[in-house]
Residue frames as qw, qx, qy, qz and C-alpha x, y, z in Angstrom:
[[0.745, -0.212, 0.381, 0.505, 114.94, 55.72, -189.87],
 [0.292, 0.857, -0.203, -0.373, 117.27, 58.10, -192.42],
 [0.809, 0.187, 0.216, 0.513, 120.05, 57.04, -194.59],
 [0.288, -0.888, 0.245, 0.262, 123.11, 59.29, -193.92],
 [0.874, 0.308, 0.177, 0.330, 125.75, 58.81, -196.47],
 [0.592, -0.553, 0.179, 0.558, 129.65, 58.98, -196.01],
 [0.404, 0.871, -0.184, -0.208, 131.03, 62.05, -198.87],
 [0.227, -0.713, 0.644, 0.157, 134.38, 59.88, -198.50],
 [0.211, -0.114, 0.963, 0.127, 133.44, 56.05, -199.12],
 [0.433, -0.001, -0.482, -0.762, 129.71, 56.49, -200.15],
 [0.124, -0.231, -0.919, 0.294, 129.07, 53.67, -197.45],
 [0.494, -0.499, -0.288, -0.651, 124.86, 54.55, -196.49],
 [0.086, -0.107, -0.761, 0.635, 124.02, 54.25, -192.66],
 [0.400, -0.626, -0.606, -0.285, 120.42, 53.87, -191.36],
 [0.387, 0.125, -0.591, 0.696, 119.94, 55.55, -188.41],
 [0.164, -0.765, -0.622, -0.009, 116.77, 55.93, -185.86],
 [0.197, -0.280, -0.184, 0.922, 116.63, 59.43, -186.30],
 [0.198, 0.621, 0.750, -0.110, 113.19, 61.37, -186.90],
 [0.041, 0.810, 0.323, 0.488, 111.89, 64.71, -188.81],
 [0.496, -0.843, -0.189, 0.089, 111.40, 65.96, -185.25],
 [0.728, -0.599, 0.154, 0.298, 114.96, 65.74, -184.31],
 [0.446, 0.344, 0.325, 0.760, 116.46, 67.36, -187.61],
 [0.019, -0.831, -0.309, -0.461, 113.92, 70.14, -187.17],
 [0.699, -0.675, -0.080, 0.223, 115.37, 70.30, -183.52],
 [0.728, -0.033, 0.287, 0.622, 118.98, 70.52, -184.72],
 [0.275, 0.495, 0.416, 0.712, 118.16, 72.80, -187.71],
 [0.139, -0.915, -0.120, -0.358, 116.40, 75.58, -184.91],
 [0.288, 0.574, -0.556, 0.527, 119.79, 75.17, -182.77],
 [0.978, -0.208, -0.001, -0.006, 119.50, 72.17, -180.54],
 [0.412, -0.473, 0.778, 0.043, 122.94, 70.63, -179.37],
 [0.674, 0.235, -0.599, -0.363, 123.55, 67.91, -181.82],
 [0.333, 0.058, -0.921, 0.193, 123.97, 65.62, -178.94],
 [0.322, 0.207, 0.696, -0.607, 121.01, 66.55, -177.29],
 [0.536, 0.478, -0.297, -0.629, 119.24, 66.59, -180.67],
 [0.787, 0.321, -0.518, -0.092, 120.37, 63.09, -181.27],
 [0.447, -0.614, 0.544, -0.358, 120.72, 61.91, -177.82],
 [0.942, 0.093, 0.317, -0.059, 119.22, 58.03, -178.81],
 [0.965, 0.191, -0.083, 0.157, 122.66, 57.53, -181.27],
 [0.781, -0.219, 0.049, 0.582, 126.68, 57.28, -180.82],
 [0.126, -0.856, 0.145, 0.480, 128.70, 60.39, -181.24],
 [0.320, -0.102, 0.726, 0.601, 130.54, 58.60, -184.57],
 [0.132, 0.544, 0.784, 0.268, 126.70, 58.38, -186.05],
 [0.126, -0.833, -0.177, 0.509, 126.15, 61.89, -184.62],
 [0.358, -0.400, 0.579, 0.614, 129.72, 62.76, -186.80],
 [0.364, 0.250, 0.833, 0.334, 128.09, 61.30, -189.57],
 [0.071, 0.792, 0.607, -0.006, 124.86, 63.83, -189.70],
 [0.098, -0.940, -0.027, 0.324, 126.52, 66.88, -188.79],
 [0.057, 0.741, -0.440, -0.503, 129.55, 66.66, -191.29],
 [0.845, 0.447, -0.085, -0.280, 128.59, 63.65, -193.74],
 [0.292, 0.584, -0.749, 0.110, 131.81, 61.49, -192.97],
 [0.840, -0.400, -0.308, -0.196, 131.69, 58.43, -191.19],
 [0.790, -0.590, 0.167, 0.019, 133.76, 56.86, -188.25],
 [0.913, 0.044, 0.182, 0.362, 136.54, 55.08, -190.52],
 [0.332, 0.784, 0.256, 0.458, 136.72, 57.82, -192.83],
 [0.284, -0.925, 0.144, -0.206, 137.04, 60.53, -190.04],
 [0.635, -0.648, 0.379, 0.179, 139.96, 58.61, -188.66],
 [0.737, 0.363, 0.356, 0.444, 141.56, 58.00, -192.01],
 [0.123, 0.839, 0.224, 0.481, 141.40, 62.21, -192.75],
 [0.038, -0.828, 0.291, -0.478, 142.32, 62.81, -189.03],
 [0.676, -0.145, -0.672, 0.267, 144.48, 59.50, -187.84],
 [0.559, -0.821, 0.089, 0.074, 144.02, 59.94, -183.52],
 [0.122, 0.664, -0.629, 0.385, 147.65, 61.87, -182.32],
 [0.487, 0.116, -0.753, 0.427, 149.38, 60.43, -179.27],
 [0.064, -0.168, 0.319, -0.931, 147.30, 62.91, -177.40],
 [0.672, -0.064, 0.033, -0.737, 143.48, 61.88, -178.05],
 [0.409, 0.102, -0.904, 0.067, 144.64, 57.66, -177.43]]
């Protein structure tokens, strides 16, 4: 488990994610295949340090992505 904290709210998220699968990521892995075992919000989280709320607070969904 890591602890991923949001740059927006400071909120701290656990998340089963391993050495391995950073090191993966970091030699250019897919972040979703890199992180296959969590959600694409928790994914969001690692790869630009915002969470879920946040991200939709910063970029509200259009009429298009409903």
């Amino acid at each position: 488990m890591k602890s991923f904290t949001c740059f927006k709210c400071k909120n701290t998220k656990e998340l089963p994610v391993t050495d391995a699968q950073i090191r993966s990521w970091h030699s250019g892995a897919l972040l979703q295949v890199a992180f296959a075992n969590i959600k694409p919000e928790d994914r969001d989280l690692i790869k630009f340090g915002i969470c879920g709320t946040c991200w939709n607070e910063v970029f509200p969904p259009t009429k298009e992505n409903e």
